[in-house]
C-alpha positions, 0 to 999 in steps of 0.5 A, spaced: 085 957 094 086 949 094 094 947 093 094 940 089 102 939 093 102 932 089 107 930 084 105 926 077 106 920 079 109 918 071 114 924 072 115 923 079 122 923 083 125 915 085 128 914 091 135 911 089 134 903 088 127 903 088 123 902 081 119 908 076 112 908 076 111 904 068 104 906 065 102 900 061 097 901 056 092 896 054 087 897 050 087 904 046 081 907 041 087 908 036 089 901 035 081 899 033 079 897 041 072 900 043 075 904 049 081 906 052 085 901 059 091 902 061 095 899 067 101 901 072 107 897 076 110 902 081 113 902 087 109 905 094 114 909 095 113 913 089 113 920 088 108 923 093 105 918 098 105 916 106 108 911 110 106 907 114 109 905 121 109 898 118 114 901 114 120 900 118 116 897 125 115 890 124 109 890 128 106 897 127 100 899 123 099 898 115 096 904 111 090 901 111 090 902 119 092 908 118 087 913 122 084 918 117 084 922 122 092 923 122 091 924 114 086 930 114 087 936 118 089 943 120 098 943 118 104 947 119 107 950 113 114 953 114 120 954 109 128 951 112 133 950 109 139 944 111 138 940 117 133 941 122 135 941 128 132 939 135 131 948 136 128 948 129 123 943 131 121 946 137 121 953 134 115 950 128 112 947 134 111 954 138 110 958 131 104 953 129 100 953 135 101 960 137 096 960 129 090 958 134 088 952 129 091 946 131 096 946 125 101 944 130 099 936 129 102 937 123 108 939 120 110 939 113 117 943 111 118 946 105 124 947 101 131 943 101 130 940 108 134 934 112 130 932 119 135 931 124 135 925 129 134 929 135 129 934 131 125 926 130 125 925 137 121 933 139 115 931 133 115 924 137 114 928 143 109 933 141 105 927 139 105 929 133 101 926 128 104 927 120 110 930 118 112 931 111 117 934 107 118 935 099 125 929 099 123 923 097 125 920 105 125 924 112 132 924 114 139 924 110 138 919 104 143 916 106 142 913 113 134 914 113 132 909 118 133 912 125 129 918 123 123 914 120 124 908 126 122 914 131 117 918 128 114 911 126 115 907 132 111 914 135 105 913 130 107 920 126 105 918 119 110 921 115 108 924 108 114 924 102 116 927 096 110 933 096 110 940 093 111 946 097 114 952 092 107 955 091 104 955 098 107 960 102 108 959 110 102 957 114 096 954 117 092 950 112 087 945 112 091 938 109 089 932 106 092 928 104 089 921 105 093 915 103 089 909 097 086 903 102 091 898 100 091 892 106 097 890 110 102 894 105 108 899 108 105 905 104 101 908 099 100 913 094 096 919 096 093 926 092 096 931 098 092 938 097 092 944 102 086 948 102 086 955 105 083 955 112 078 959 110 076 954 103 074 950 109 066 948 110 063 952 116 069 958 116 066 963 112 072 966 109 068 966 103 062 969 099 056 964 099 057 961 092 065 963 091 070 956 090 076 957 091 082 956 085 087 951 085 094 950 084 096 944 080 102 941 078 105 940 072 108 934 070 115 940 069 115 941 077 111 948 077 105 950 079 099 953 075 092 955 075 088 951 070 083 954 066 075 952 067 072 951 072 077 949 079 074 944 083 073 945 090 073 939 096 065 938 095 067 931 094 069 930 102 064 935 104 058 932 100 054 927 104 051 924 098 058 922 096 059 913 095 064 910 100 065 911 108 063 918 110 067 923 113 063 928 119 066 934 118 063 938 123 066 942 128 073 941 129 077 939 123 082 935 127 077 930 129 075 927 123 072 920 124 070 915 119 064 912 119 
């Protein structure tokens, strides 16, 4: 099973005061033109997407220095609601390792979630790589910036705005690998959850079977679309254009060739 956790970025939810995404239609068929163009103005912090620490620490990384390794890799999927506390925090950590896959590298919380300040500083020092939550910040809304200046100035990727409902609590593989856009504060990203057992060399499936896909309408909810699902052959795939991915061994060390 492969869960797309990616809002549609036209419909998406828009932090306070930052600008909508706006589709800008070019060229269209059925005004005479040959093809169809279509351009886009947004803000980098739109629906789903990635900061990097160059977001809130003067000198820290830009996206596109971001390792892809912090990105794509087994996760922790666990639902909460209200603050999480530094206690929480230590609890998912214990809860995700005790799975055995390295899930505890990355934790996403699901639900109408708030990240503590003293829970930030336990993921720092777990030395975590990624942190995501379905709100559009980590942290209250009102006063971001300590949480992210934290989890930030300790290199924890933070991954915003995803869609959790549909996916029940947790281990999976997650990738969630930001556009390669130079020198900027973040990125928009399409953040899928595979089942551990979808994954290359696990074996959980039959030769042959592909796993479904959850997808996200642009209401918020989720649906299995008809046809032919797609699958992660696009990563796996050695024949695919562009920097190589080695997925072999363990997932949590993937590197860029």
């Amino acid at each position: 099973m492969i869960y797309d956790i990616t809002q549609p970025l036209f419909e998406c939810v828009v932090f306070p005061g930052d600008p909508k995404p706006e589709k800008i239609p070019l060229r269209r068929m059925e005004e005479g033109s040959e093809y169809n163009l279509t351009s886009m103005s947004l803000c980098l912090h739109n629906g789903t997407h990635v900061d990097a620490p160059f977001h809130f620490i003067r000198d820290g990384k830009p996206i596109d220095q971001v390792p892809l390794t912090k990105c794509i890799g087994p996760a922790w999927v666990e639902a909460h609601t209200g603050d999480v506390t530094a206690e929480d925090a230590e609890a998912m950590l214990t809860r995700a390792a005790a799975s055995g896959t390295g899930a505890e590298k990355r934790i996403l919380v699901k639900g109408a979630a708030t990240l503590t300040l003293e829970a930030a500083r336990v993921f720092a020092a777990a030395g975590i790589a990624l942190y995501g939550n379905e709100s559009q910040t980590v942290g209250p809304e009102n006063a971001p910036a300590a949480v992210h200046r934290v989890l930030l100035g300790a290199e924890v990727v933070l991954l915003e705005g995803i869609r959790l409902a549909a996916v029940p609590d947790g281990a999976y593989l997650l990738n969630c690998a930001p556009l390669n856009l130079s020198g900027c504060d973040g990125a928009p990203c399409r953040a899928v959850l595979l089942e551990l057992g979808d994954f290359p060399g696990t074996g959980s499936r039959k030769e042959g079977e592909r796993p479904e896909t959850a997808q996200n309408r642009s209401d918020g909810t989720s649906a299995l679309p008809s046809g032919t699902p797609c699958t992660a052959a696009s990563a796996a795939d050695p024949s695919a254009s562009g920097s190589r991915l080695s997925l072999r061994g363990d997932p949590d060390t993937l590197s860029a060739r």
